[in-house]
py3Dmol code that shows the C-alpha trace and the ligand (Angstrom):
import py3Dmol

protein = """\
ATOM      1  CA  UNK A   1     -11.064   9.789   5.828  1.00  0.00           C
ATOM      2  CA  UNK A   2     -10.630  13.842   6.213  1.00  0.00           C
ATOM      3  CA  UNK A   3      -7.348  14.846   5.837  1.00  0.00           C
ATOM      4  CA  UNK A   4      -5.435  17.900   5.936  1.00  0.00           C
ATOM      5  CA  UNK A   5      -1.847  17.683   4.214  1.00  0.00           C
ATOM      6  CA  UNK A   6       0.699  20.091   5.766  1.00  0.00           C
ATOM      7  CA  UNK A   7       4.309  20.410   3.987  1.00  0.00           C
ATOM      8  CA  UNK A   8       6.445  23.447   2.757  1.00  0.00           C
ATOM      9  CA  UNK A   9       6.901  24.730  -0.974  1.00  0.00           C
ATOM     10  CA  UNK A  10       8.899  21.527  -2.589  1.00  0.00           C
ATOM     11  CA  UNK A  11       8.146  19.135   0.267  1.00  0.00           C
ATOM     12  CA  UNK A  12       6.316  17.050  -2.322  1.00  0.00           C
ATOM     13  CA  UNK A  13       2.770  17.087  -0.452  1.00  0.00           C
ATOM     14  CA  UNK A  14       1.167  17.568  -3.764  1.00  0.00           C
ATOM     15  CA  UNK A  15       2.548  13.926  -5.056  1.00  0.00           C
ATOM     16  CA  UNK A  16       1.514  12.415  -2.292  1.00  0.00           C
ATOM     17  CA  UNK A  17      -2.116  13.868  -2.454  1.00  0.00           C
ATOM     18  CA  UNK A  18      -2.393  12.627  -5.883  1.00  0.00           C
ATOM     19  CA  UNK A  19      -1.094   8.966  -4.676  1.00  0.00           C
ATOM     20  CA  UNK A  20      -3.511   9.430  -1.993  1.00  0.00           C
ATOM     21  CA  UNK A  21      -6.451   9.976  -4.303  1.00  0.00           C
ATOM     22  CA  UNK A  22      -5.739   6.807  -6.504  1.00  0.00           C
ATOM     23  CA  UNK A  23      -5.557   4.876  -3.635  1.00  0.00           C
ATOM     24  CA  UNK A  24      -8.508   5.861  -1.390  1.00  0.00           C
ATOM     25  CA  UNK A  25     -10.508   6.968  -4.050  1.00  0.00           C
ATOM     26  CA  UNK A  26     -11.456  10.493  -2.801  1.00  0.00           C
ATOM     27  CA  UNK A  27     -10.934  14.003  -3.788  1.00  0.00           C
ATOM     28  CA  UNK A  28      -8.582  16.248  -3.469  1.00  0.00           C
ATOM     29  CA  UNK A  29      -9.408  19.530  -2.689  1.00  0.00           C
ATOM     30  CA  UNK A  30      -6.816  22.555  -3.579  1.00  0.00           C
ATOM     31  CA  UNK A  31      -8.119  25.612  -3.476  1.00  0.00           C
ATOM     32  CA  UNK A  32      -6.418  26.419  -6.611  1.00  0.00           C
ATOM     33  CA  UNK A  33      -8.522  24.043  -8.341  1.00  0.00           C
ATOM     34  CA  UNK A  34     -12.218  24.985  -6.746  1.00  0.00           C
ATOM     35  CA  UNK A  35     -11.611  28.463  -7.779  1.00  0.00           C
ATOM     36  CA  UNK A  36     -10.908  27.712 -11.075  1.00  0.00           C
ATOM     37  CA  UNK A  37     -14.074  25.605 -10.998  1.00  0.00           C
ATOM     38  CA  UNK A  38     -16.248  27.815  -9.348  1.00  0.00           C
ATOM     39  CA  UNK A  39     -14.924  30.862 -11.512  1.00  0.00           C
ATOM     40  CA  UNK A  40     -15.607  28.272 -14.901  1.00  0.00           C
ATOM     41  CA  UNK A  41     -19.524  27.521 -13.675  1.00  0.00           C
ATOM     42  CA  UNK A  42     -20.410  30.964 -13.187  1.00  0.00           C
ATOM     43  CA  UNK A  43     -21.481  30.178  -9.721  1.00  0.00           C
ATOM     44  CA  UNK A  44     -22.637  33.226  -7.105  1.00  0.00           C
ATOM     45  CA  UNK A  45     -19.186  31.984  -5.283  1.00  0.00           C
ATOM     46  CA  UNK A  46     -17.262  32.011  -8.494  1.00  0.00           C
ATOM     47  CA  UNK A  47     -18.343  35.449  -9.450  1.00  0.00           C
ATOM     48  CA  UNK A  48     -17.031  36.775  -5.922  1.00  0.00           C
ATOM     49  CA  UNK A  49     -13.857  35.102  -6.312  1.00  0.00           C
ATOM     50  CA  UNK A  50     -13.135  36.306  -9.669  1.00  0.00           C
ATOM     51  CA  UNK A  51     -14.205  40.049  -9.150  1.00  0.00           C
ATOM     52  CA  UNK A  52     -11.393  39.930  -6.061  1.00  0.00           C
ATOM     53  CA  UNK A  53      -9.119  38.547  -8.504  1.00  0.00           C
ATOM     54  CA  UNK A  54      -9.838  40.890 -10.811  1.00  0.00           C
ATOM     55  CA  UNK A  55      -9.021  43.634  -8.540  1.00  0.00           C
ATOM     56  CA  UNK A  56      -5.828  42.710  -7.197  1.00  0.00           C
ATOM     57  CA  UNK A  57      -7.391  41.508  -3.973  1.00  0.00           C
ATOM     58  CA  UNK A  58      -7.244  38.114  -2.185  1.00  0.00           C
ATOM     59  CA  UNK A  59     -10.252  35.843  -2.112  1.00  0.00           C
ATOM     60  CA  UNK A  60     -11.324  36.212   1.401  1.00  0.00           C
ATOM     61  CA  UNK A  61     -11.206  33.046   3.301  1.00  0.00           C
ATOM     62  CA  UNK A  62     -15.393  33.144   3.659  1.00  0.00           C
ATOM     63  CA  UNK A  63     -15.462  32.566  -0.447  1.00  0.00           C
ATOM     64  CA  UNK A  64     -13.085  29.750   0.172  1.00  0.00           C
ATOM     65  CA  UNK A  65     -14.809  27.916   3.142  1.00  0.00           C
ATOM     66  CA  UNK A  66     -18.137  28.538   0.930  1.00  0.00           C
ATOM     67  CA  UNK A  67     -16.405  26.763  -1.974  1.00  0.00           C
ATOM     68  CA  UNK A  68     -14.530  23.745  -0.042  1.00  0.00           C
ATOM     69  CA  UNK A  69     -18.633  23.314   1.650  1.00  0.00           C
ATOM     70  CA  UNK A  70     -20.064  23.028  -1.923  1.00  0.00           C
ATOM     71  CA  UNK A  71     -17.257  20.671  -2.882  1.00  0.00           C
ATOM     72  CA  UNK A  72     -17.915  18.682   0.475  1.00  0.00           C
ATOM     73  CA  UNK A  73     -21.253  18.192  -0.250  1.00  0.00           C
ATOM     74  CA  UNK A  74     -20.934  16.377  -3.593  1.00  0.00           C
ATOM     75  CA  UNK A  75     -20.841  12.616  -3.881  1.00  0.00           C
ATOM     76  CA  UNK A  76     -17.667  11.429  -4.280  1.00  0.00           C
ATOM     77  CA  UNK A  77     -16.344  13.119  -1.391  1.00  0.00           C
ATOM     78  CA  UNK A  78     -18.843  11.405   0.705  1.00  0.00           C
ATOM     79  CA  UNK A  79     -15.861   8.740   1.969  1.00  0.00           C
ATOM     80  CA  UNK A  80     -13.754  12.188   2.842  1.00  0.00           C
ATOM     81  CA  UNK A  81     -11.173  14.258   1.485  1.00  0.00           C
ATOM     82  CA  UNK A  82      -7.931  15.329   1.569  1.00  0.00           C
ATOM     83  CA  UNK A  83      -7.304  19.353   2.011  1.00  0.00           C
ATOM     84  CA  UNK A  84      -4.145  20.500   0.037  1.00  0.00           C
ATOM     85  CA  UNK A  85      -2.787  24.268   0.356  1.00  0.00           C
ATOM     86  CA  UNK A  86      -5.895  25.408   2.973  1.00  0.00           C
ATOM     87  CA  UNK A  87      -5.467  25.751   5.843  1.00  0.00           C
ATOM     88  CA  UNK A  88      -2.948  28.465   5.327  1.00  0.00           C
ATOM     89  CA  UNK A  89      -3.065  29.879   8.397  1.00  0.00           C
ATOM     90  CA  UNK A  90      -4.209  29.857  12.080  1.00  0.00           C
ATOM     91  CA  UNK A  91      -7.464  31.707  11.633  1.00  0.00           C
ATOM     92  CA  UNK A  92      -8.231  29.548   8.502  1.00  0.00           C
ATOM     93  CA  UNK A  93      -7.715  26.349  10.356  1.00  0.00           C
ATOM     94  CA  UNK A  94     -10.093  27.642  13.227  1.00  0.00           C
ATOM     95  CA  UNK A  95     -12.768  28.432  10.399  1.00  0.00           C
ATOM     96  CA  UNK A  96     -12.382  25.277   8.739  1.00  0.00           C
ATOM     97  CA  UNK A  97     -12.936  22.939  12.299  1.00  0.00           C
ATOM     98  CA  UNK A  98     -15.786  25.302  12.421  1.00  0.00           C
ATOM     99  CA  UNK A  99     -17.221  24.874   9.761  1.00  0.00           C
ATOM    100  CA  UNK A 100     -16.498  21.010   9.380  1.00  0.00           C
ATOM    101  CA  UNK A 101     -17.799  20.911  13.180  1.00  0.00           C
ATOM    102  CA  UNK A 102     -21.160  21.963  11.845  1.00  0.00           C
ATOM    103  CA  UNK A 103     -21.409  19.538   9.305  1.00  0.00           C
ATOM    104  CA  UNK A 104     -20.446  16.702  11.602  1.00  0.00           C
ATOM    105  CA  UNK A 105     -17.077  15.478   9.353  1.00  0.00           C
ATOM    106  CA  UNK A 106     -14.320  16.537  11.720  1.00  0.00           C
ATOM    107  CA  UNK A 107     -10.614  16.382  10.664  1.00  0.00           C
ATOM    108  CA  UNK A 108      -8.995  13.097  11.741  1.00  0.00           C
ATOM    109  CA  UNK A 109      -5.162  13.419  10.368  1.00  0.00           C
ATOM    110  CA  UNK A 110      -3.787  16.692   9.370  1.00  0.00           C
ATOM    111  CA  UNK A 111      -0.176  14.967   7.806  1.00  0.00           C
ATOM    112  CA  UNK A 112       2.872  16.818   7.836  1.00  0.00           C
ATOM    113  CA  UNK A 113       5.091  16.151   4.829  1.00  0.00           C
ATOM    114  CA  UNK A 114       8.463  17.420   6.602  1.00  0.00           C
ATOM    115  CA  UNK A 115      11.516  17.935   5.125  1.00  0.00           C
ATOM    116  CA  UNK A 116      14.295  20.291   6.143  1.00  0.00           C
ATOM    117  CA  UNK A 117      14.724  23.880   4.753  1.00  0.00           C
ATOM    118  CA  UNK A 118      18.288  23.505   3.175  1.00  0.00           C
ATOM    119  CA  UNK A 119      16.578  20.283   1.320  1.00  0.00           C
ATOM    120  CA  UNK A 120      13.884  22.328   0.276  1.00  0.00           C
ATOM    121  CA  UNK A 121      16.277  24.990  -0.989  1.00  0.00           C
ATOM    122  CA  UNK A 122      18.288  22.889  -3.175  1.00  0.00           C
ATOM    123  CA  UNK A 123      14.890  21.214  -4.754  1.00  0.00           C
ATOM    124  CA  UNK A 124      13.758  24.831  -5.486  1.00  0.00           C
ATOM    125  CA  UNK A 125      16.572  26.589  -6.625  1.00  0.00           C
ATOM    126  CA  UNK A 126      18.415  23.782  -8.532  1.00  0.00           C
ATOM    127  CA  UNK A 127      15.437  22.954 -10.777  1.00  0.00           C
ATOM    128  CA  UNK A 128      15.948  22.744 -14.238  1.00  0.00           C
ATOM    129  CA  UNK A 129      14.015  21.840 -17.175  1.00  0.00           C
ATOM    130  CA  UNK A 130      14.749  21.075 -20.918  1.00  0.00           C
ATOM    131  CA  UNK A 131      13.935  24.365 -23.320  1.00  0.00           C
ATOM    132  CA  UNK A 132      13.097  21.880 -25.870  1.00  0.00           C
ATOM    133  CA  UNK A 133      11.708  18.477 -24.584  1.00  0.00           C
ATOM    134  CA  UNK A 134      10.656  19.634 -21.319  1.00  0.00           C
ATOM    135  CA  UNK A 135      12.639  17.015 -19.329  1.00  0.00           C
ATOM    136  CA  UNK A 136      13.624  17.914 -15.440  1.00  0.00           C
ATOM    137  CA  UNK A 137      16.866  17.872 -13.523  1.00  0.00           C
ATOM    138  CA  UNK A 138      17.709  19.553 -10.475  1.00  0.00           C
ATOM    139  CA  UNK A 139      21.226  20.453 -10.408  1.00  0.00           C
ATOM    140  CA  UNK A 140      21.790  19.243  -6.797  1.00  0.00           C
ATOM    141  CA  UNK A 141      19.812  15.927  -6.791  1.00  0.00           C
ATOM    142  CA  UNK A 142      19.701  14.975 -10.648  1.00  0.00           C
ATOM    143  CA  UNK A 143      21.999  16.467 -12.652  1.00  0.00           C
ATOM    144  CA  UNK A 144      22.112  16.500 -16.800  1.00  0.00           C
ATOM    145  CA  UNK A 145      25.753  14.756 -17.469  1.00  0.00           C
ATOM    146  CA  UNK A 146      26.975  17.832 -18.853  1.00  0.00           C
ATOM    147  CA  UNK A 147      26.178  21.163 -17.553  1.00  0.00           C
ATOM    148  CA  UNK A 148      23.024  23.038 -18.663  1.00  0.00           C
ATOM    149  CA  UNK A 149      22.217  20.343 -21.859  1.00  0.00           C
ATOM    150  CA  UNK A 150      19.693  18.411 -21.828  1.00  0.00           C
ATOM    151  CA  UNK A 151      20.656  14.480 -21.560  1.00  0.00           C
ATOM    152  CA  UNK A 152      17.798  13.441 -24.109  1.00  0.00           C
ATOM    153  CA  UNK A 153      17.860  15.682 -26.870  1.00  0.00           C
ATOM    154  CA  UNK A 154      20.952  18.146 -25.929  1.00  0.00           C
ATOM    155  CA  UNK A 155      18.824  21.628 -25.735  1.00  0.00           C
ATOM    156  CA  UNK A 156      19.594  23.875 -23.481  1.00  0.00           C
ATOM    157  CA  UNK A 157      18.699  23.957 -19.854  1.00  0.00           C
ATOM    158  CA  UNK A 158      16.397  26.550 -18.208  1.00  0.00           C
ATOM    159  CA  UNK A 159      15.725  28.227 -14.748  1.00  0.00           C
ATOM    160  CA  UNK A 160      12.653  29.721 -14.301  1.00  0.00           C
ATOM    161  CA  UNK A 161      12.830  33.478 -12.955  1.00  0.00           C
ATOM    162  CA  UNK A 162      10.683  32.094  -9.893  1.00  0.00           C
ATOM    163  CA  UNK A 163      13.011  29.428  -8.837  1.00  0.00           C
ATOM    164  CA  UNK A 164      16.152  32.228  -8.134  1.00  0.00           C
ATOM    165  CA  UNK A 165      17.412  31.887  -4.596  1.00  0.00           C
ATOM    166  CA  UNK A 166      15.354  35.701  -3.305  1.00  0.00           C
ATOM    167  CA  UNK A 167      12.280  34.943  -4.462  1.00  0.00           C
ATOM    168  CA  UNK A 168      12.282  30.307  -2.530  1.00  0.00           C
ATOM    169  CA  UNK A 169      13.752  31.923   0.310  1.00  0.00           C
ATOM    170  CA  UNK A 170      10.822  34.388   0.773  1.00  0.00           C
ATOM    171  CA  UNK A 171       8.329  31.656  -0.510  1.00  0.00           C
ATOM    172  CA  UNK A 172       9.620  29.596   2.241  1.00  0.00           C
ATOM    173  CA  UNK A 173      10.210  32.588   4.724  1.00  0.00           C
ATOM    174  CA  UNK A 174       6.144  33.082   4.558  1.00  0.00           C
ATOM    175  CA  UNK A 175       5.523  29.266   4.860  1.00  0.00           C
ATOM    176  CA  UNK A 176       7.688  29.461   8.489  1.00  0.00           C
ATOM    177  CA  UNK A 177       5.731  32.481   9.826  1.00  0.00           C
ATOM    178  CA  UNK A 178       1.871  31.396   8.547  1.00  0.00           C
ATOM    179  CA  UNK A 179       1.638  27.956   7.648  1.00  0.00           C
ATOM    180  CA  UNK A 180       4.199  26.336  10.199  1.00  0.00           C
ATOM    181  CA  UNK A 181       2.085  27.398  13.332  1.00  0.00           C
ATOM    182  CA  UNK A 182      -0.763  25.150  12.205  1.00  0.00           C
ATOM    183  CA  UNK A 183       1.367  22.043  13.321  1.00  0.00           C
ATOM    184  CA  UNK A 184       1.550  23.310  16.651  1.00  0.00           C
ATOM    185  CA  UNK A 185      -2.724  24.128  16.501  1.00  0.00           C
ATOM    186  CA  UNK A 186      -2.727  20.150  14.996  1.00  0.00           C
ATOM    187  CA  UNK A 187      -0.580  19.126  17.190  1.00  0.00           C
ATOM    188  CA  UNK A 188      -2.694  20.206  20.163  1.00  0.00           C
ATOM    189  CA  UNK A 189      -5.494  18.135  19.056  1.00  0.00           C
ATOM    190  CA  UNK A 190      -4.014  15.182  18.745  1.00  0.00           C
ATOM    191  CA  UNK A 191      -4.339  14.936  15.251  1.00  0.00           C
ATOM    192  CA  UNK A 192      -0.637  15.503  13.508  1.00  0.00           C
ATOM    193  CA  UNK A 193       1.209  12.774  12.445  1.00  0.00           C
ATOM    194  CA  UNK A 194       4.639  13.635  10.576  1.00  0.00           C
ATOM    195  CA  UNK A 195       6.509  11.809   7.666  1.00  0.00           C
ATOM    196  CA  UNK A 196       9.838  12.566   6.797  1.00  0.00           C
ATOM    197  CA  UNK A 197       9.638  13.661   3.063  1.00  0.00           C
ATOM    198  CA  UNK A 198      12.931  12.697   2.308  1.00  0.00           C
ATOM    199  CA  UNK A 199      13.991   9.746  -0.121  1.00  0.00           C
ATOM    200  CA  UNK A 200      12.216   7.873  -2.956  1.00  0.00           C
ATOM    201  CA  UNK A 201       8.598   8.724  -3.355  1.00  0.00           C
ATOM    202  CA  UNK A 202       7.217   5.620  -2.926  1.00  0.00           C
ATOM    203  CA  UNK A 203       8.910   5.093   0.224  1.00  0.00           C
ATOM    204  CA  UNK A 204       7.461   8.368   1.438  1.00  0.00           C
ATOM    205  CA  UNK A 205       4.086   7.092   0.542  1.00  0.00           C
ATOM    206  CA  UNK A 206       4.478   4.148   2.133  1.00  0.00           C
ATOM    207  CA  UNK A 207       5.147   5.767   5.773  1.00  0.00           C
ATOM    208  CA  UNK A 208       2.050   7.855   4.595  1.00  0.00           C
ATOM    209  CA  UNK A 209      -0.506   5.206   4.056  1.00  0.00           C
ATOM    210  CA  UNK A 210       1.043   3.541   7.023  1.00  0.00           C
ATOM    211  CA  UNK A 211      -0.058   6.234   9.105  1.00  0.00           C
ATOM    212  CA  UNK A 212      -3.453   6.464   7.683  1.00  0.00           C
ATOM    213  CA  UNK A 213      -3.929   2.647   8.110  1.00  0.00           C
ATOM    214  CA  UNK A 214      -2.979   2.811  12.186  1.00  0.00           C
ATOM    215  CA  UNK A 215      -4.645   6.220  12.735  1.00  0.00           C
ATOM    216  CA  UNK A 216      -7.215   6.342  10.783  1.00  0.00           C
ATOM    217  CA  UNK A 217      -8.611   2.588  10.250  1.00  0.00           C
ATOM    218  CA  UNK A 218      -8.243   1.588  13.368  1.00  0.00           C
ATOM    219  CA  UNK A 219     -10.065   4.237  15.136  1.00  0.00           C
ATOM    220  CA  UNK A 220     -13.201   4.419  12.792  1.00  0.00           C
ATOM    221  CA  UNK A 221     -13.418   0.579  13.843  1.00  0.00           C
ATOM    222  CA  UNK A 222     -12.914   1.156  17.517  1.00  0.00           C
ATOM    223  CA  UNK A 223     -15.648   4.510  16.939  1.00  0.00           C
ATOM    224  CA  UNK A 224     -18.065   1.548  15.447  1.00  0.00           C
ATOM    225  CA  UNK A 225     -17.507  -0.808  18.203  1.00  0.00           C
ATOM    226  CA  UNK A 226     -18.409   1.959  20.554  1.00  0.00           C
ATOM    227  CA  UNK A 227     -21.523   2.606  19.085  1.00  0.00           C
ATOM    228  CA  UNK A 228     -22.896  -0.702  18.877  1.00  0.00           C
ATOM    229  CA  UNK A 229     -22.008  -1.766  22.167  1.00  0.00           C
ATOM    230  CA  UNK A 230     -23.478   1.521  23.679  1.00  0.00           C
ATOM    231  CA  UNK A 231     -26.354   0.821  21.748  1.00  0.00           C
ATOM    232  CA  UNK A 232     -27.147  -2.790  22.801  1.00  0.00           C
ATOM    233  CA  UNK A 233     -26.079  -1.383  26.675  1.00  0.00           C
ATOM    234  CA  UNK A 234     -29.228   1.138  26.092  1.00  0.00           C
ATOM    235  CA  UNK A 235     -31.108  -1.515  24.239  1.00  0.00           C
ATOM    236  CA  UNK A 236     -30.490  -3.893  27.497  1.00  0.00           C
ATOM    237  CA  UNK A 237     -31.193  -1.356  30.117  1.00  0.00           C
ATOM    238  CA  UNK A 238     -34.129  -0.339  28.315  1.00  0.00           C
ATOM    239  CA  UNK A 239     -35.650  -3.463  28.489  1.00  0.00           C
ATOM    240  CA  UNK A 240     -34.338  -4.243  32.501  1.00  0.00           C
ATOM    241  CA  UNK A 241     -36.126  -0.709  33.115  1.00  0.00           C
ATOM    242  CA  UNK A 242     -39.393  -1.894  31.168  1.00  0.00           C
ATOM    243  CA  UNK A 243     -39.405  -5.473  33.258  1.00  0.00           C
ATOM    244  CA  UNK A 244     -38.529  -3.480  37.149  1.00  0.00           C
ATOM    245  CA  UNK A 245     -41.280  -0.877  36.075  1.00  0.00           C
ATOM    246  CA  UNK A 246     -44.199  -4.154  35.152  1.00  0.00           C
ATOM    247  CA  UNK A 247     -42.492  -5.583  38.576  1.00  0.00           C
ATOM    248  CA  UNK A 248     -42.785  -2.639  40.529  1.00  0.00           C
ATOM    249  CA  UNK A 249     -46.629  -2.109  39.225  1.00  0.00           C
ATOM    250  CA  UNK A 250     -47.832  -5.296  40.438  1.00  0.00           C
ATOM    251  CA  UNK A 251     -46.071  -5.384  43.696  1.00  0.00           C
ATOM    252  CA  UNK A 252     -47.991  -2.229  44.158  1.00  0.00           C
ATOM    253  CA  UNK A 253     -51.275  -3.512  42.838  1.00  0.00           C
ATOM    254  CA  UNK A 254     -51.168  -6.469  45.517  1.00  0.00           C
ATOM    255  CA  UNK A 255     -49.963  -4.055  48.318  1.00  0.00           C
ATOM    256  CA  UNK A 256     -53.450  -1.715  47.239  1.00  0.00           C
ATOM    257  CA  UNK A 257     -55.831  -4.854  47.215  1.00  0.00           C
ATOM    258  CA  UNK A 258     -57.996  -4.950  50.204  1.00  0.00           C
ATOM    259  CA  UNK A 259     -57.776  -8.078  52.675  1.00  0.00           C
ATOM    260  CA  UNK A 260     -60.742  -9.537  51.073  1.00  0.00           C
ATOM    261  CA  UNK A 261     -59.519  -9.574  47.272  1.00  0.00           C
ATOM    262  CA  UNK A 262     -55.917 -10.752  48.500  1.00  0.00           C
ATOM    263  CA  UNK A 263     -57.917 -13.855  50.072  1.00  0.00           C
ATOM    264  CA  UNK A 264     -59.547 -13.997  46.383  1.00  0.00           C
ATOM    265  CA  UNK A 265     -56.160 -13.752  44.694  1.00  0.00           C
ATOM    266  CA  UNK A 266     -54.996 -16.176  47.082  1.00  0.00           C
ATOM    267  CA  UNK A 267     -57.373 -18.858  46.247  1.00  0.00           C
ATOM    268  CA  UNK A 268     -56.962 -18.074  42.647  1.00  0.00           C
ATOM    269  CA  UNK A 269     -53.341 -19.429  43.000  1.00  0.00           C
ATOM    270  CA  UNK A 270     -54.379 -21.623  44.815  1.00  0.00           C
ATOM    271  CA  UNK A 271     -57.202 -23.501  42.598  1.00  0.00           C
ATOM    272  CA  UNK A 272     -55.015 -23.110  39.560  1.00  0.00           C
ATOM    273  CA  UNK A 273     -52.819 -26.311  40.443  1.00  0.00           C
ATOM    274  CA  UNK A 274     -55.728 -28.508  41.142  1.00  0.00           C
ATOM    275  CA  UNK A 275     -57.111 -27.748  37.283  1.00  0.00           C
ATOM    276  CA  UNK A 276     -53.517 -28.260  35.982  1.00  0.00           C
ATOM    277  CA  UNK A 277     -53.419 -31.241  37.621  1.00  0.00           C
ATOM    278  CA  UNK A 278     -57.070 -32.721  36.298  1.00  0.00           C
ATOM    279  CA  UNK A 279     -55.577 -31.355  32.507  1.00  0.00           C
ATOM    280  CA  UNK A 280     -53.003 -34.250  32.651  1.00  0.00           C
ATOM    281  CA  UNK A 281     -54.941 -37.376  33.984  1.00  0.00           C
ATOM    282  CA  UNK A 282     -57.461 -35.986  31.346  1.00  0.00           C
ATOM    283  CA  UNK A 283     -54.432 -36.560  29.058  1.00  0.00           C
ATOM    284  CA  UNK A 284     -53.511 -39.830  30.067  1.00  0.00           C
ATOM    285  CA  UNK A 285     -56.574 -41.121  29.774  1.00  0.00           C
ATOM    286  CA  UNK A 286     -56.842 -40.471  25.839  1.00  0.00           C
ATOM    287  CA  UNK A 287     -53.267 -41.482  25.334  1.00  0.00           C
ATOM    288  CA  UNK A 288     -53.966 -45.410  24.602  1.00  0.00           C
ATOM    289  CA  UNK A 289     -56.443 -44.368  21.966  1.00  0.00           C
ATOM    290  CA  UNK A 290     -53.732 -42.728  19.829  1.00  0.00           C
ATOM    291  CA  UNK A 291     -51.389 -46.199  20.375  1.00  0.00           C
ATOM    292  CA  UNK A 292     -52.941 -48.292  17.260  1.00  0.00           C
ATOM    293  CA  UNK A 293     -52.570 -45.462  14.885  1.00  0.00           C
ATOM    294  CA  UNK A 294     -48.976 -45.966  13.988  1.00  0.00           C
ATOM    295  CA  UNK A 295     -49.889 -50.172  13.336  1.00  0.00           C
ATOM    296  CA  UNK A 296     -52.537 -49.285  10.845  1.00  0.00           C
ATOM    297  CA  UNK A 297     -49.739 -46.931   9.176  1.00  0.00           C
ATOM    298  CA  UNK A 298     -47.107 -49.338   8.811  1.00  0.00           C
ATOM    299  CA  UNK A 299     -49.615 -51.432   7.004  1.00  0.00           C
ATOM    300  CA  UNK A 300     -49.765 -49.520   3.763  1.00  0.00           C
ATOM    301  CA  UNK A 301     -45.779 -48.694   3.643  1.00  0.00           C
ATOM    302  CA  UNK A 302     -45.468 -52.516   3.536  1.00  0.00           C
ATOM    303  CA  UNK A 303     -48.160 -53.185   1.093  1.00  0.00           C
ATOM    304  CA  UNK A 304     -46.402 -50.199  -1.232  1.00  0.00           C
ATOM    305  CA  UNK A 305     -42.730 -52.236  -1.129  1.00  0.00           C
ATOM    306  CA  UNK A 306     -44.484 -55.669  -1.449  1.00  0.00           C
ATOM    307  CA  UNK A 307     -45.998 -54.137  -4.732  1.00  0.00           C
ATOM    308  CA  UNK A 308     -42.838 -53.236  -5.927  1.00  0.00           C
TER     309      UNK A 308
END
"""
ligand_1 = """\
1
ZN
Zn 15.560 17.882 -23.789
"""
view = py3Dmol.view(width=600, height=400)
view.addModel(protein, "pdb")
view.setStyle({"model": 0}, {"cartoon": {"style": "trace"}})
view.addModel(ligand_1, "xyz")
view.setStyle({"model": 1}, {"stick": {}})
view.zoomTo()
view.show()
């Protein structure tokens, strides 16, 4: 299955790809990650990405499609993958089908993990996590029983400078204006299904494998049934075409035959009864013969139990 996840910062898309990989048993491709990799092995990609890095410029989106190809092509993602943080935008998308157009491994789900921005908000801004043991609370949705100590081991509560309210609100400000189109461009092709990332994460993934199970499933098997009913339909005509064409051959071979050697055919058919008919008095004739075998057999089978 190739699937594209879709979801704002703190939608929670990122759990669910992980879920998704233990349960379907295929990678999960971040872009985050294959740089890191590619970067690590030294690779001709890898040293692109890292001298853009390196000077303060983004890794253009030709590196990226050259790294998720490389990843495609390995063997565990030969059952499919699942896309997490690329597409990022419109042109991106249009790249990607491209590119998975060429290989033959279309998208079949791009998954939209949607929750509303006020949620979103609250998850962002209210984290909090544990200075000493590293435990998390969110101040909205899981809050330590006394302010700003830690429920486990009473150390002091943190917010990190990137969770302040400016800085989410732009994060998600960027998501509406670049990522958001692409569920409209999904959308269009028939291939977005949404899930409501709101509640208990298991419940989430539920509604997400649900979806996979009736989109995806169901139309590989449908895709397979095509195939091998077109194929015995060609396999069948094929053969009706092979039979008219012997037909039509020696329909045409009779209609070429002059008068004489139609007479001769003619005869042909016509002498062939009489010598099937001889064959079977022939036949009769020898059949008494064969009559006393089966005596002289039962003989010995008698003589063998008499012995015993
Ligand atoms: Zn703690």
């Amino acid at each position: 299955m190739r699937i594209v996840l879709l979801g704002a910062p703190g939608s929670g898309k990122g759990t669910q790809a992980k879920l998704l990989v233990d349960k379907y048993k295929i990678p999960q491709m971040s872009t985050g990650d294959l740089l890191r990799a590619e970067v690590a092995a030294g690779t001709d990609l890898g040293k692109r990405a890292k001298a853009a890095m390196d000077s303060g410029q983004l890794v253009t989106d030709e590196v990226v499609l050259g790294m998720i190809q490389a990843r495609l092509a390995k063997p565990d993602a030969k059952s499919g993958f699942i896309l997490d943080g690329f597409p990022r935008n419109i042109p991106q998308a249009q790249s990607l089908d491209a590119m998975l157009a060429r290989l033959g491994q279309p998208l079949q789900l791009a998954l939209l993990v949607d929750v509303d921005t006020d949620v979103l908000m609250k998850r962002l801004t209210g984290r909090r996590s544990c200075g000493s043991c590293g435990a998390i609370y969110n101040i909205y949705f899981s809050a330590p029983k006394t302010a700003n100590k830690c429920d486990k081991c009473s150390g002091a509560l943190q917010h990190r400078s990137d969770d302040n309210e400016q800085t989410v609100a732009n994060r998600l400000k960027v998501y509406q204006q670049q990522t958001a189109p692409l569920v409209n461009y999904y959308k269009a092709q028939g291939k977005l299904r949404t899930v409501r990332g709101v509640g208990a994460v298991s419940a989430i993934f539920k509604n997400v494998t649900d979806i996979i199970e009736s989109q995806i499933r169901p139309l590989a098997d449908v895709m397979g049934k095509i195939e091998s009913a077109a194929a015995r339909q060609a396999a069948k005509a094929k053969a009706a075409a092979v039979a008219k064409a012997a037909a039509a051959k020696a329909a045409a071979k009779v209609a070429k035959a002059s008068p004489a050697a139609k007479a001769k055919a003619l005869l042909a058919t016509k002498t062939k009864p009489a010598v099937k008919k001889a064959i079977p008095k022939k036949a009769a004739a020898k059949k008494p013969a064969p009559k006393a075998k089966p005596k002289k057999a039962r003989k010995p089978v008698a003589k063998a139990k008499k012995a015993k």
